[in-house]
C-alpha positions as CSV (number, residue, x, y, z in Angstrom):
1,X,23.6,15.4,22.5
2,X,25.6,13.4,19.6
3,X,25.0,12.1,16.4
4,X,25.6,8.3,16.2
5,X,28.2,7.9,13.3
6,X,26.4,7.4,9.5
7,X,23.0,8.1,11.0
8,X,21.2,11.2,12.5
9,X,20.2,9.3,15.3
10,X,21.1,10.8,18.2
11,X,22.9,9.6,21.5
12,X,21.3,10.8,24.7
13,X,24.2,11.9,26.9
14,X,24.1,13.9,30.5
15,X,24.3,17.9,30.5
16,X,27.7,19.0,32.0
17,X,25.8,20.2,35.1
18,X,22.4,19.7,37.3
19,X,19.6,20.7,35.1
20,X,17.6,23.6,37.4
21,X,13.5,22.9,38.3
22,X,12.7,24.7,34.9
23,X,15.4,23.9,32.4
24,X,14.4,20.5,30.3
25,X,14.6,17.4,31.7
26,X,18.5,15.6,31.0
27,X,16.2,12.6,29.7
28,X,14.6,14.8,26.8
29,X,10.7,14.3,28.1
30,X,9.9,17.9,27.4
31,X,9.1,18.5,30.6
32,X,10.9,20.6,33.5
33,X,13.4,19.0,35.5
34,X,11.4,19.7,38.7
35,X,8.2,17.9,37.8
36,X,10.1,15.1,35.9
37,X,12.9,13.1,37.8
38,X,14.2,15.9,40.4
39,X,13.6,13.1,43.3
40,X,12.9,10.7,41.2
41,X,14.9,8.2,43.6
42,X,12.4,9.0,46.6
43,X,9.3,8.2,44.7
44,X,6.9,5.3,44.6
45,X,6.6,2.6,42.0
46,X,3.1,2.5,40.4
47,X,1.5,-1.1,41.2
48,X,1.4,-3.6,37.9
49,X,-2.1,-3.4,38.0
50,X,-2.3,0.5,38.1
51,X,-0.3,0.0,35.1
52,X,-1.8,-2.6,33.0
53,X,-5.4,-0.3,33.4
54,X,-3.2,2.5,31.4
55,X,-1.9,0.4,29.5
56,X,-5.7,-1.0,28.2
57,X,-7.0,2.7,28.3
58,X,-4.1,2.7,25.4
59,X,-5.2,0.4,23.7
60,X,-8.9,1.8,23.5
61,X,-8.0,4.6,21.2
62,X,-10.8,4.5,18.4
63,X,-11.1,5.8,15.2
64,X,-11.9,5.6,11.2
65,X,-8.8,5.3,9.1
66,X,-11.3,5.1,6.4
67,X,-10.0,8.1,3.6
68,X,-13.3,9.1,3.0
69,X,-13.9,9.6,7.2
70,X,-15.8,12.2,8.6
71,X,-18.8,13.0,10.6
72,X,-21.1,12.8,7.5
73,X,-19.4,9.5,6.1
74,X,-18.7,7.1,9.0
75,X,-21.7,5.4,10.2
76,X,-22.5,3.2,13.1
77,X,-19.6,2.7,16.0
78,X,-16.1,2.3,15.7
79,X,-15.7,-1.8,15.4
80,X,-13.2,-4.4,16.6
81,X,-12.3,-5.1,13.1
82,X,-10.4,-8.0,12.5
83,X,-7.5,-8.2,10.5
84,X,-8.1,-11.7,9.4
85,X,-11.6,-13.2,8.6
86,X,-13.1,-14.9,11.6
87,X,-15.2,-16.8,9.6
88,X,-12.6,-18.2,7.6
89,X,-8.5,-18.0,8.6
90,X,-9.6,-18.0,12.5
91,X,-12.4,-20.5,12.4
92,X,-10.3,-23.3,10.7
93,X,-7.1,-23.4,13.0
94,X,-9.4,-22.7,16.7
95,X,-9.8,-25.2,18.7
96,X,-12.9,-24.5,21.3
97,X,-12.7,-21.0,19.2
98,X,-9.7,-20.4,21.1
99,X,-6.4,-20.1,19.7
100,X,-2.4,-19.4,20.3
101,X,-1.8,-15.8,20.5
102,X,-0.5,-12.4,21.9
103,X,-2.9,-11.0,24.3
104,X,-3.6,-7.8,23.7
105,X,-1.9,-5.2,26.0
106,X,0.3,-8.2,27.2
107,X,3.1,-7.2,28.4
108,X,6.5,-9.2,28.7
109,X,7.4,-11.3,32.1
110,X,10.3,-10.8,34.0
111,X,12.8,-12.4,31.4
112,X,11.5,-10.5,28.3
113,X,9.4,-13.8,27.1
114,X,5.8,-12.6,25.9
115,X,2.6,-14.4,26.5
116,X,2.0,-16.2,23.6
117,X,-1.1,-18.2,25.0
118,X,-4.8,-18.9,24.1
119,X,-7.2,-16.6,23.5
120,X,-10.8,-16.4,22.2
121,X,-11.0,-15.8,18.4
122,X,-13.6,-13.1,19.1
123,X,-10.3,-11.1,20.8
124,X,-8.0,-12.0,18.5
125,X,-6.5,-9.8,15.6
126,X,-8.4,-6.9,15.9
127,X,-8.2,-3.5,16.2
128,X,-10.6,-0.3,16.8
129,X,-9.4,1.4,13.4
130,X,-13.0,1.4,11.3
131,X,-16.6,2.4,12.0
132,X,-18.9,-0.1,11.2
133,X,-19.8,1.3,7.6
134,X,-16.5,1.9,6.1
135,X,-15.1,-1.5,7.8
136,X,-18.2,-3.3,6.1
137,X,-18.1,-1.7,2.6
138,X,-14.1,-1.3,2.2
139,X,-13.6,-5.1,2.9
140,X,-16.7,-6.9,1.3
141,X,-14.4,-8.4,-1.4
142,X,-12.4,-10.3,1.3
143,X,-14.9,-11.0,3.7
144,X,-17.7,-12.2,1.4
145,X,-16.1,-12.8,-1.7
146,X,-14.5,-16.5,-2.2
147,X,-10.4,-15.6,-2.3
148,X,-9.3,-15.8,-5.8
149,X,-6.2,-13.5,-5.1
150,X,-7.8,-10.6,-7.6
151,X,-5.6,-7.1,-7.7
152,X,-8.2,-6.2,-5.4
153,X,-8.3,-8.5,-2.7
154,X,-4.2,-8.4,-2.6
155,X,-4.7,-5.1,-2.1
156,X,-7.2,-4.8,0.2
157,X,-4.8,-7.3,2.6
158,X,-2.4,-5.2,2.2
159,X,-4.5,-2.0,3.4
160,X,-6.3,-4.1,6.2
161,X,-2.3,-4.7,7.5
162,X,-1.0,-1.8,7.4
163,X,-3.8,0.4,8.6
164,X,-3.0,-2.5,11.7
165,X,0.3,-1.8,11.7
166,X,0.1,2.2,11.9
167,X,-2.5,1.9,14.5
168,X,-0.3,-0.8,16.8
169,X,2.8,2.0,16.3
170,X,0.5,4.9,17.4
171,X,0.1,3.0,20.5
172,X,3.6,1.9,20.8
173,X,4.6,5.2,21.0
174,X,2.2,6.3,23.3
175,X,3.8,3.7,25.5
176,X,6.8,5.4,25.7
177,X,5.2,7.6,28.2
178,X,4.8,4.7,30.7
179,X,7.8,3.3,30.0
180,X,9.8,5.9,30.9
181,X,8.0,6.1,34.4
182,X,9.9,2.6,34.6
183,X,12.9,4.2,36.5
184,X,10.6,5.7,39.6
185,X,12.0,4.9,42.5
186,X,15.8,4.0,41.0
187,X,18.9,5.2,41.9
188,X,20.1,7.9,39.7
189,X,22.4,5.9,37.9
190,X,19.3,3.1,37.1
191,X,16.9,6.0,35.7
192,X,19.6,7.1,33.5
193,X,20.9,3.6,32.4
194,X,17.2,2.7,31.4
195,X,16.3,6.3,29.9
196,X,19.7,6.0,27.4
197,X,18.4,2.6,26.6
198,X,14.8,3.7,25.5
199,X,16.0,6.8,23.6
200,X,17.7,5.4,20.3
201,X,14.1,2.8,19.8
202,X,12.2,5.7,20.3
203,X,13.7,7.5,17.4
204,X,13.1,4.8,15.3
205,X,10.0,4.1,16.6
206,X,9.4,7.7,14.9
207,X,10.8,7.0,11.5
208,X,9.0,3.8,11.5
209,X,5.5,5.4,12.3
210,X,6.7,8.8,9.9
211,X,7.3,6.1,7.2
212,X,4.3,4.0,7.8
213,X,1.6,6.9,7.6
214,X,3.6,8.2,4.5
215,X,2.6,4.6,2.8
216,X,-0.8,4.8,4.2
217,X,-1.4,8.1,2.3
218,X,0.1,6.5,-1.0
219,X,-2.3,3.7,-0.1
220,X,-5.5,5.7,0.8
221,X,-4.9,7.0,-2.9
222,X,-4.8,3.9,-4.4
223,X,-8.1,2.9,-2.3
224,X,-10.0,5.8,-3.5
225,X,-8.9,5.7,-7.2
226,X,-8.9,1.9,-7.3
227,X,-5.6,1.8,-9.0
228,X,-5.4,-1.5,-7.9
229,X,-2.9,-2.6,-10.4
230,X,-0.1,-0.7,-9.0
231,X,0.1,-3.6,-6.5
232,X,2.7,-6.6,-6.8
233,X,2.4,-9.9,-5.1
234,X,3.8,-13.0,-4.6
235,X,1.8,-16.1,-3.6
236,X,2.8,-19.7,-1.7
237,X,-0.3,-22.3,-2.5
238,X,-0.4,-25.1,0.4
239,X,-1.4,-28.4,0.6
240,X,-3.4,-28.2,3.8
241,X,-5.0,-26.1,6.3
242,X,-2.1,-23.9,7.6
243,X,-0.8,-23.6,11.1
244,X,-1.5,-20.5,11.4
245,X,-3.4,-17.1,10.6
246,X,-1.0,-13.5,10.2
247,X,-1.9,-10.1,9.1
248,X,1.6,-8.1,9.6
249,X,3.6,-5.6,7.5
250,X,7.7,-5.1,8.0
251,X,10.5,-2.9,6.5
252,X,12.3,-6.1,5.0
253,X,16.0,-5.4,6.7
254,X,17.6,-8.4,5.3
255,X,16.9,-11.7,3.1
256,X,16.5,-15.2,3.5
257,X,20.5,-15.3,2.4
258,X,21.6,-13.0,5.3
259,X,21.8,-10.2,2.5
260,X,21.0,-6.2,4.1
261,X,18.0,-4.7,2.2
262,X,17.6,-1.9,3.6
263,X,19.0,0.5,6.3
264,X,16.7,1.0,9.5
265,X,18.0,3.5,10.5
266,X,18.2,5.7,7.8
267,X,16.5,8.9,7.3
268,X,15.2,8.3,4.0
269,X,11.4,6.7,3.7
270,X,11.5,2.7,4.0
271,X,10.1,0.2,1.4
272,X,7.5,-1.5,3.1
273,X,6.1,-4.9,2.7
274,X,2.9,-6.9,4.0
275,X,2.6,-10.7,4.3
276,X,-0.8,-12.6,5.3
277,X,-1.4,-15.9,5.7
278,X,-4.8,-17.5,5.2
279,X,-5.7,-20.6,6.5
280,X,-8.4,-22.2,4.5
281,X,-10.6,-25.5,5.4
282,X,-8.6,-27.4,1.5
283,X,-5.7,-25.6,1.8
284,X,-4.4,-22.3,2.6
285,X,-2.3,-19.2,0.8
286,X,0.2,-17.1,2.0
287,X,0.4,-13.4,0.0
288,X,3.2,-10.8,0.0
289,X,1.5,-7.1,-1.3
290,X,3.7,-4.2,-1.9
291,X,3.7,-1.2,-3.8
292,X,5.1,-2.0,-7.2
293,X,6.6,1.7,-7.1
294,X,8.3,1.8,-4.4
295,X,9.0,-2.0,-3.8
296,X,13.0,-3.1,-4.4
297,X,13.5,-4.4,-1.1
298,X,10.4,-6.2,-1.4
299,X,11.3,-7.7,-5.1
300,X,14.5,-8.6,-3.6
301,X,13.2,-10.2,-0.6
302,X,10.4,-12.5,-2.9
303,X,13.4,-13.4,-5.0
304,X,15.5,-15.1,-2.3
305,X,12.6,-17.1,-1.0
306,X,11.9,-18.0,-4.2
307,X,15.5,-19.6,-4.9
308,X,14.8,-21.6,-1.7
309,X,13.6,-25.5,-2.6
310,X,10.1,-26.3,-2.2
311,X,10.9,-28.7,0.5
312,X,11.9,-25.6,2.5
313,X,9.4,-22.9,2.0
314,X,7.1,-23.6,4.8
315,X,9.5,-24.2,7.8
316,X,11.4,-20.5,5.7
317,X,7.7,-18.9,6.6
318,X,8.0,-20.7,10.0
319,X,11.0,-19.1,10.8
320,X,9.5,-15.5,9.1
321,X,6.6,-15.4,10.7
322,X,7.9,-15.8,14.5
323,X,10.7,-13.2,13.4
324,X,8.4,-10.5,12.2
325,X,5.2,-10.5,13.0
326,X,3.3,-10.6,16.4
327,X,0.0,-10.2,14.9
328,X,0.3,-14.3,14.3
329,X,-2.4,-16.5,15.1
330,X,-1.3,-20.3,15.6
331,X,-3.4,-23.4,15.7
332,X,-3.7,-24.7,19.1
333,X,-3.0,-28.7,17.6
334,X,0.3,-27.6,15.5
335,X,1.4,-25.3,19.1
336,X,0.9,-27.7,21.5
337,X,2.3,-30.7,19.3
338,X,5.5,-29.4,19.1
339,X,8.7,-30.0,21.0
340,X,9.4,-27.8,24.3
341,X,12.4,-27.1,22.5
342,X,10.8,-26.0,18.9
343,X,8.1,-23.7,21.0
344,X,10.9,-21.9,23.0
345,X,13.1,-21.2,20.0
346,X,9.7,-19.9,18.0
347,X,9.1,-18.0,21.3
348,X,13.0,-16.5,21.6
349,X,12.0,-15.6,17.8
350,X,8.6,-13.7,18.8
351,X,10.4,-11.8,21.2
352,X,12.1,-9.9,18.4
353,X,8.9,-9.4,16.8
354,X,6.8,-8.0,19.8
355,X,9.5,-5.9,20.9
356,X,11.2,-4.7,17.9
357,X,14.3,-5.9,19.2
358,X,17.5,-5.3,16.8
359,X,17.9,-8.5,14.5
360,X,20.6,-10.5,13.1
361,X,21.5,-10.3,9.4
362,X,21.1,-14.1,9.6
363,X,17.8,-14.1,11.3
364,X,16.2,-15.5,8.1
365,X,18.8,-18.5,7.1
366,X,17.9,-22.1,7.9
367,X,18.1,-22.7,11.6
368,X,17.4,-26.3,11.2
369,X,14.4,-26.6,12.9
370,X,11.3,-28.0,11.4
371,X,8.2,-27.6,12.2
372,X,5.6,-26.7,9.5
373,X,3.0,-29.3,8.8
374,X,1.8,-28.4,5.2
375,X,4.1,-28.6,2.4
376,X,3.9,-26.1,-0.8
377,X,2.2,-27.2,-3.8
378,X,2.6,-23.9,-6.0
379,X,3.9,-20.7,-5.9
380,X,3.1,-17.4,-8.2
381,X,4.1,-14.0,-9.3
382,X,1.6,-11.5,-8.8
């Protein structure tokens, strides 16, 4: 085992001799070496379907991320909550309540591209993260409330994302155990090609989650003392409905200038940063939350979208959105209107997103392609 240069990630590298049936595995699973790839080569491939079932047993994990949760506080079942209101964002950009979307479970095909397809709205953006009383009281301001982008409703976004966002981690990392069954029946050399690629985004699949549930904590603080203020924003106004719905939060790596924010793979805690965009029947709003103390990443990230023109802010979000965030909802009419070759490149894009592949510090500069169909009208510091 090795350190990678400047990081304390570490490189997985081969023992200097056969592990025995009850040392550790060589691919650092924990488990013996005689009931984890000993024979590995002579075994037999689960079927897909045996593996999509585990993989939506995953995704049923349940609970109330509510700070106040406990037997005596939660009421009702745990809910599909949605991250973005149905009756609002979602209903305005369906078409036949349906709309463009990653399935969820969906799994990639054999050339990495995910299925970004159609999908009822009831299935889309949700997650099993509230019971039905906390879920119902926590987010009656942006539910039921007309959106006037209050300190609270920014906030409350913001939580709604990220309690997504941990929740979506917790079951990417429980996928690692089934993706590391991916080398069963491989030669030797495949299982330990594919377990050497797995084991560095694992690691940082571990900071991310450490980092993520650290800002939860800081925000389930804020939630129960209602020190909403300690929230900063920044708002894009547009001029008609928008093409499509997101509820997503990122460690913003680099700018819209090709600039490095901030180091993934660093030990130290991230900055973190969550965007929503909110389709409404006159217009729409797009809102960046973070927390205003621990938030120069995100301040420097606002900064260099707002230097962009106005002319360019909504194919910029285009290009963000597709980039970042695969909790994006598109409107079947904008989707399907588009060129074969602008879906593809937005699809190439949302491959980086659903897999957390490793980006480009140029991923954010104008690619030239154009596709937005709403202009901005105003933008605002929060």
């Amino acid at each position: 085992m090795a350190k990678i240069p400047g990081t304390d990630l570490e490189t997985l590298d081969l023992p200097p001799d056969p592990p025995g049936d009850n040392d550790p595995c060589w691919c650092k699973s924990e488990e013996p070496f005689g009931i984890c790839h000993k024979d590995r080569e002579a075994q037999t491939p689960e079927s897909k379907w045996t593996i999509l079932r585990q993989v939506r047993k995953l995704h049923a994990a349940a609970y109330c991320g509510h700070p106040s949760a406990s037997p005596q506080e939660c009421k009702g079942q745990i809910v599909r909550a949605h991250t973005l209101q149905k009756s609002s964002s979602l209903s305005v950009i369906c078409v036949d309540r349906h709309v463009y979307g990653l399935e969820q479970g969906g799994m990639p095909d054999d050339n990495g591209v995910f299925p970004f397809k159609r999908i009822g709205v009831n299935e889309a953006s949700t997650f099993t993260g509230f019971c039905q009383r906390h879920d119902s009281e926590l987010f009656w301001p942006i539910e039921m409330k007309p959106f006037t982008a209050s300190k609270e409703q920014l906030f409350l976004l913001a939580y709604r994302a990220l309690s997504k966002e941990v929740y979506a981690k917790r079951f990417t990392l429980r996928m690692q155990t089934l993706l590391r069954k991916g080398d069963v029946g491989k030669k030797p050399i495949e299982q330990v090609l594919l377990q050497q690629q797995l084991y560095l985004p694992a690691q940082l699949l571990r900071w991310s989650l450490r980092d993520l549930e650290a800002n939860l904590k800081d925000y389930d603080e804020i939630c129960l003392s209602r020190d909403f203020d300690r929230m900063s924003a920044y708002l894009v106004f547009a001029d008609r409905i928008l093409d499509f719905a997101v509820s997503g939060g990122v460690h913003p790596e680099f700018d819209f200038e090709g600039r490095i924010l901030q180091d993934l793979a660093t030990p130290e805690r991230l900055e973190f940063l969550t965007y929503s965009a909110l389709p409404f029947r006159n217009g729409g709003v797009i809102a960046f939350v973070w927390d205003s103390t621990r938030g120069g990443s995100c301040l420097r990230l606002m900064q260099t979208l707002d230097r962009l023109a106005e002319a360019d802010i909504a194919d910029a979000l285009v290009r963000l959105t597709f980039e970042h965030f695969e909790n994006t909802y598109a409107d079947p009419r904008w989707w399907e209107g588009m060129s074969a070759f602008g879906r593809n490149h937005l699809l190439q894009r949302f491959a980086t997103a659903a897999s957390n592949q490793n980006r480009k510090p140029n991923c954010l500069a104008d690619d030239g392609l154009r596709t937005a169909r709403w202009k901005m009208i105003a933008r605002e510091w929060r």
